[in-house]
C-alpha positions as a Markdown table, in Angstrom:
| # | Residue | x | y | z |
|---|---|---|---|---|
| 1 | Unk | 63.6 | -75.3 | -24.8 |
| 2 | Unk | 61.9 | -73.7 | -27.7 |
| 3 | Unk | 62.1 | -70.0 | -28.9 |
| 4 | Unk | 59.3 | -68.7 | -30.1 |
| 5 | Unk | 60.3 | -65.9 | -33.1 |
| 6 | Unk | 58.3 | -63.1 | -33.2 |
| 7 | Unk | 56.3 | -61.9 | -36.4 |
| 8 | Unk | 57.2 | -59.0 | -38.1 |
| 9 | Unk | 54.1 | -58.4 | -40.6 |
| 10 | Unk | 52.2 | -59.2 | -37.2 |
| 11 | Unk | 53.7 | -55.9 | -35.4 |
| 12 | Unk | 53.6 | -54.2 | -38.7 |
| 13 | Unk | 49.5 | -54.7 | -39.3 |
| 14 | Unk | 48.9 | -53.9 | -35.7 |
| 15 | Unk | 50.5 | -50.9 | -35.7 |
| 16 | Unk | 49.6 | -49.9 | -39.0 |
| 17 | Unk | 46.3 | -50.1 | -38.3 |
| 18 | Unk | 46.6 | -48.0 | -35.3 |
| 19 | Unk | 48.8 | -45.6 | -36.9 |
| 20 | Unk | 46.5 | -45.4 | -39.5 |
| 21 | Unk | 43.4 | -45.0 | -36.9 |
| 22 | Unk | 44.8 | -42.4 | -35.0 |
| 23 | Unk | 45.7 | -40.9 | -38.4 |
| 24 | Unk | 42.1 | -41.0 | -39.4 |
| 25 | Unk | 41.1 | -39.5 | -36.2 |
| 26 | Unk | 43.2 | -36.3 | -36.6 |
| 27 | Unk | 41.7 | -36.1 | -39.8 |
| 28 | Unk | 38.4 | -36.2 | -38.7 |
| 29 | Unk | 39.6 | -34.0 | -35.6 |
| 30 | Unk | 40.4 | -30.9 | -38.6 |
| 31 | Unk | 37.2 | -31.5 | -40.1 |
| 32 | Unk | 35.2 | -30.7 | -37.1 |
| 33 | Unk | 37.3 | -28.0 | -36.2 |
| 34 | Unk | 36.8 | -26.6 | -40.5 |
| 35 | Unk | 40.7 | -26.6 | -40.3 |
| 36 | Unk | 40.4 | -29.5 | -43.0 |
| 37 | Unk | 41.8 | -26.8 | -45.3 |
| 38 | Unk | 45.1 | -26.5 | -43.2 |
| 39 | Unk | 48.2 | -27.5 | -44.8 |
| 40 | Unk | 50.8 | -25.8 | -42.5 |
| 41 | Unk | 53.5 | -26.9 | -40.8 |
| 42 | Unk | 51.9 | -28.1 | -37.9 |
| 43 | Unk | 49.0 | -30.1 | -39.5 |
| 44 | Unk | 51.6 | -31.9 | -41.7 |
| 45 | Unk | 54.1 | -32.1 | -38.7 |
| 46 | Unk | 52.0 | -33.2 | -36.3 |
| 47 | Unk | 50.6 | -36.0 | -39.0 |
| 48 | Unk | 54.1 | -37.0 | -39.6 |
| 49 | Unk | 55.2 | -36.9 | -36.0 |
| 50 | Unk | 52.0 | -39.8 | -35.5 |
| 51 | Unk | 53.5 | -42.0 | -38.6 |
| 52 | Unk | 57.1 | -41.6 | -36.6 |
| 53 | Unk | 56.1 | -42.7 | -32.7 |
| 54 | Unk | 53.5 | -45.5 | -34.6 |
| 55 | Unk | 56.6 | -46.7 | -36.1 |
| 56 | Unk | 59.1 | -46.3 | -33.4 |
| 57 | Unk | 56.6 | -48.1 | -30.9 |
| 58 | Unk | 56.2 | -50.5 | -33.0 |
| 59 | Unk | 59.7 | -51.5 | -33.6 |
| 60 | Unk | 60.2 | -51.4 | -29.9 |
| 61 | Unk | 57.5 | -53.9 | -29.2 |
| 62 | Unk | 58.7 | -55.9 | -31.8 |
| 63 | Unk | 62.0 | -56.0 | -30.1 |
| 64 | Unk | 60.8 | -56.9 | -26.8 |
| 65 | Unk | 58.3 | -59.7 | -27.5 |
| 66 | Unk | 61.5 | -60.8 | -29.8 |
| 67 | Unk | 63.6 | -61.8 | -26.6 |
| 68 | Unk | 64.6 | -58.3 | -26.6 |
| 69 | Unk | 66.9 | -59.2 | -30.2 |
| 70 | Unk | 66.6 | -57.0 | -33.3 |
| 71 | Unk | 68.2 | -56.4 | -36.3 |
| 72 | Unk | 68.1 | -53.8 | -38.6 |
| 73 | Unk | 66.5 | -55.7 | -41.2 |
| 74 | Unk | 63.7 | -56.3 | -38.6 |
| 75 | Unk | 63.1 | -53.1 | -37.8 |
| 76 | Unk | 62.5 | -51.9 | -41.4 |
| 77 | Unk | 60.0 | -54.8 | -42.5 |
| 78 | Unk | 58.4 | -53.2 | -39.4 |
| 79 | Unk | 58.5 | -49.8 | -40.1 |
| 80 | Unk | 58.4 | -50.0 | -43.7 |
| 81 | Unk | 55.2 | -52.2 | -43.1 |
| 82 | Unk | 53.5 | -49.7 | -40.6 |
| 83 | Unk | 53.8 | -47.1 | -42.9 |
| 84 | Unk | 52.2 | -49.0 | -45.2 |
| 85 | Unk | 49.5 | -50.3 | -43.7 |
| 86 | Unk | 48.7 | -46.3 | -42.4 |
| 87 | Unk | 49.0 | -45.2 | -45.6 |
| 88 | Unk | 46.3 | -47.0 | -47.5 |
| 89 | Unk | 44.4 | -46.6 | -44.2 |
| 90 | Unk | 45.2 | -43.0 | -45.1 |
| 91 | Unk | 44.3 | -42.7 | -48.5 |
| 92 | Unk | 41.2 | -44.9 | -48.2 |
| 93 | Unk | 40.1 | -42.3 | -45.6 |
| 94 | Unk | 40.9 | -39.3 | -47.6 |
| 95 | Unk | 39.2 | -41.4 | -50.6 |
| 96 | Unk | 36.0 | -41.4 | -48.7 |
| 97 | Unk | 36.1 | -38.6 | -47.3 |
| 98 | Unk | 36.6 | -36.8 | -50.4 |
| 99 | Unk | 34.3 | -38.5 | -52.5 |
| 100 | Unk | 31.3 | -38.2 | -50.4 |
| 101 | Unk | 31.8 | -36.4 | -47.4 |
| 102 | Unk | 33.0 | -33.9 | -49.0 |
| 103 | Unk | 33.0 | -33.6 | -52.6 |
| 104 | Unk | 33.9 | -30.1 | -53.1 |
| 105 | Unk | 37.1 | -30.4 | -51.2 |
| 106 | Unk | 39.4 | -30.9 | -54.0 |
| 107 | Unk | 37.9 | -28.0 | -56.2 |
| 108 | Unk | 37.9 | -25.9 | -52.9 |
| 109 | Unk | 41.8 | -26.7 | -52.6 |
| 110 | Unk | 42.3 | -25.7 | -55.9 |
| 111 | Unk | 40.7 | -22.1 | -55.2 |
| 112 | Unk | 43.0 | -22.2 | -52.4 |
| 113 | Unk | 46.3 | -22.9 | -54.1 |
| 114 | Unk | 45.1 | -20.5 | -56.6 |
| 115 | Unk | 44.4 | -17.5 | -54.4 |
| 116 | Unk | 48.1 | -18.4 | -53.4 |
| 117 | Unk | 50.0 | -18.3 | -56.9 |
| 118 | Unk | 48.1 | -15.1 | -57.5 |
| 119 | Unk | 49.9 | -13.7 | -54.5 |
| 120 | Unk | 52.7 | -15.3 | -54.5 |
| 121 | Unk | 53.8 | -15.0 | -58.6 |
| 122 | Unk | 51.9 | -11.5 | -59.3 |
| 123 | Unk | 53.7 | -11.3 | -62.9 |
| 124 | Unk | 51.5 | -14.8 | -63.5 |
| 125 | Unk | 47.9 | -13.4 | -65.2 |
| 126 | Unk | 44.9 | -15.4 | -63.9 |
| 127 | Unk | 44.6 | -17.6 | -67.1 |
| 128 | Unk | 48.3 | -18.9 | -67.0 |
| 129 | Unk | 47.7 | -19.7 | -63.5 |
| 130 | Unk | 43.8 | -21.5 | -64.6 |
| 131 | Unk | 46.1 | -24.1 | -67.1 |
| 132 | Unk | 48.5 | -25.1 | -64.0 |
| 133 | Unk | 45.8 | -25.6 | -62.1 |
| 134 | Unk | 44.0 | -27.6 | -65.0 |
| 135 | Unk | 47.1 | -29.4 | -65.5 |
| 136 | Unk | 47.2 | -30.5 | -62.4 |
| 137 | Unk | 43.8 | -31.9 | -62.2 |
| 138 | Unk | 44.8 | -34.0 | -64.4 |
| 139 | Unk | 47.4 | -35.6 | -62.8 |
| 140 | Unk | 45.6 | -35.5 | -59.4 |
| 141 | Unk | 45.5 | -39.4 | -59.6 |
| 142 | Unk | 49.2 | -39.6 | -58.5 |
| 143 | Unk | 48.7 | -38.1 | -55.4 |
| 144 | Unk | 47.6 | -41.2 | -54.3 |
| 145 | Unk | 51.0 | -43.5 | -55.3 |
| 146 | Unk | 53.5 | -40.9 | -54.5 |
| 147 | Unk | 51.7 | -40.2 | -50.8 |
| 148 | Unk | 52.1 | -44.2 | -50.2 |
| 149 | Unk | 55.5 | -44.1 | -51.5 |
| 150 | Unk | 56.4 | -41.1 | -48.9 |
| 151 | Unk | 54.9 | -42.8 | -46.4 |
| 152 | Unk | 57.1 | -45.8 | -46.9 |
| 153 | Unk | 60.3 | -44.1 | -46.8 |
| 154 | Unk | 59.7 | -42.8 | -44.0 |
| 155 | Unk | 59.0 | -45.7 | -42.5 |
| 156 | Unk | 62.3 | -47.1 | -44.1 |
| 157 | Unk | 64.5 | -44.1 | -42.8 |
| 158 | Unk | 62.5 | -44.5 | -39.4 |
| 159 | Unk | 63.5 | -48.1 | -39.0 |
| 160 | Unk | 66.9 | -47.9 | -40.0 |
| 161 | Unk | 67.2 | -45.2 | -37.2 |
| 162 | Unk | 65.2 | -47.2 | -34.7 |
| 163 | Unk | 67.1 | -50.4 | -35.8 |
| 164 | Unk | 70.1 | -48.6 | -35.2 |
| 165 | Unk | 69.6 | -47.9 | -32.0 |
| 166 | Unk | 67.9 | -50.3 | -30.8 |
| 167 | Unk | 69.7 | -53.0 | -32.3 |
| 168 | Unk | 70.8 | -56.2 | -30.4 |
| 169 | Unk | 72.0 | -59.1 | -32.5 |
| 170 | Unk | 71.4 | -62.2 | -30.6 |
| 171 | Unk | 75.0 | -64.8 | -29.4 |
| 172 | Unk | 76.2 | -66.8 | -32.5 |
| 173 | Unk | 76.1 | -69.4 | -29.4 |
């Protein structure tokens, strides 16, 4: 009788890409309701709370069309790959979207953040606050690394969770 071994970049794509779909969704979702602008607790719990179940349901999947065997190091190529996957899905979305949907976002954000270091740091003059802000413009391009890189340690911390309790090493027989 012959075992068929399932695919772990096969349950990682899948559920990346719906991860990432359902990702885009809810960012599309904020932009209707013009609560694009929202970068509260919800909005960024609720976007890392769809990374989490994508992952989780992935991993389980993978363990069940795996003879219902997995190992830890299973469920992190799968998590860490679903987070992957939905993160470039991610940042190709927010690519687009900023770029030509709408390409005043990132200066409108910057007006945001500085209306809040004005409130927040009143002993900072207006100027001082102008060269952060300018400063980080010019770093603005690492956004896009360091939010793939979060993404995948979450998926890493994820599977090892997952993995850990879901684990079920198969009989050495």
């Amino acid at each position: 009788m012959e075992e068929s071994k399932a695919e772990t970049g096969k349950f990682a794509f899948n559920y990346g890409l719906l991860v990432g779909g359902i990702g885009i969704a809810f960012g599309i979702m904020l932009y209707t309701m013009d609560m694009h602008y929202e970068r509260g607790l919800a909005v960024q719990g609720t976007q890392t709370l769809i990374l989490i179940v994508g992952i989780v349901l992935g991993i389980y999947q993978f363990k069940k069309s795996n003879l219902n065997y997995l190992t830890i190091s299973e469920a992190l190529k799968v998590g860490a790959g679903v987070a992957l996957i939905a993160g470039i899905l991610g940042i190709l979305y927010f690519y687009v979207f900023s770029s030509y949907v709408e390409p005043e976002y990132m200066d409108k954000m910057y007006e945001i953040a500085k209306q809040e270091a004005l409130v927040d740091n009143p002993k900072l003059t207006e100027e001082e606050i102008d060269k952060g802000i300018e400063m980080q413009k010019s770093f603005s391009w690492m956004s896009y690394p360091i939010i793939l890189i979060m993404n995948i340690l979450i998926g890493l911390v994820v599977g090892v969770i997952t993995g850990l309790i879901l684990k079920k090493e198969k009989p050495a027989y």
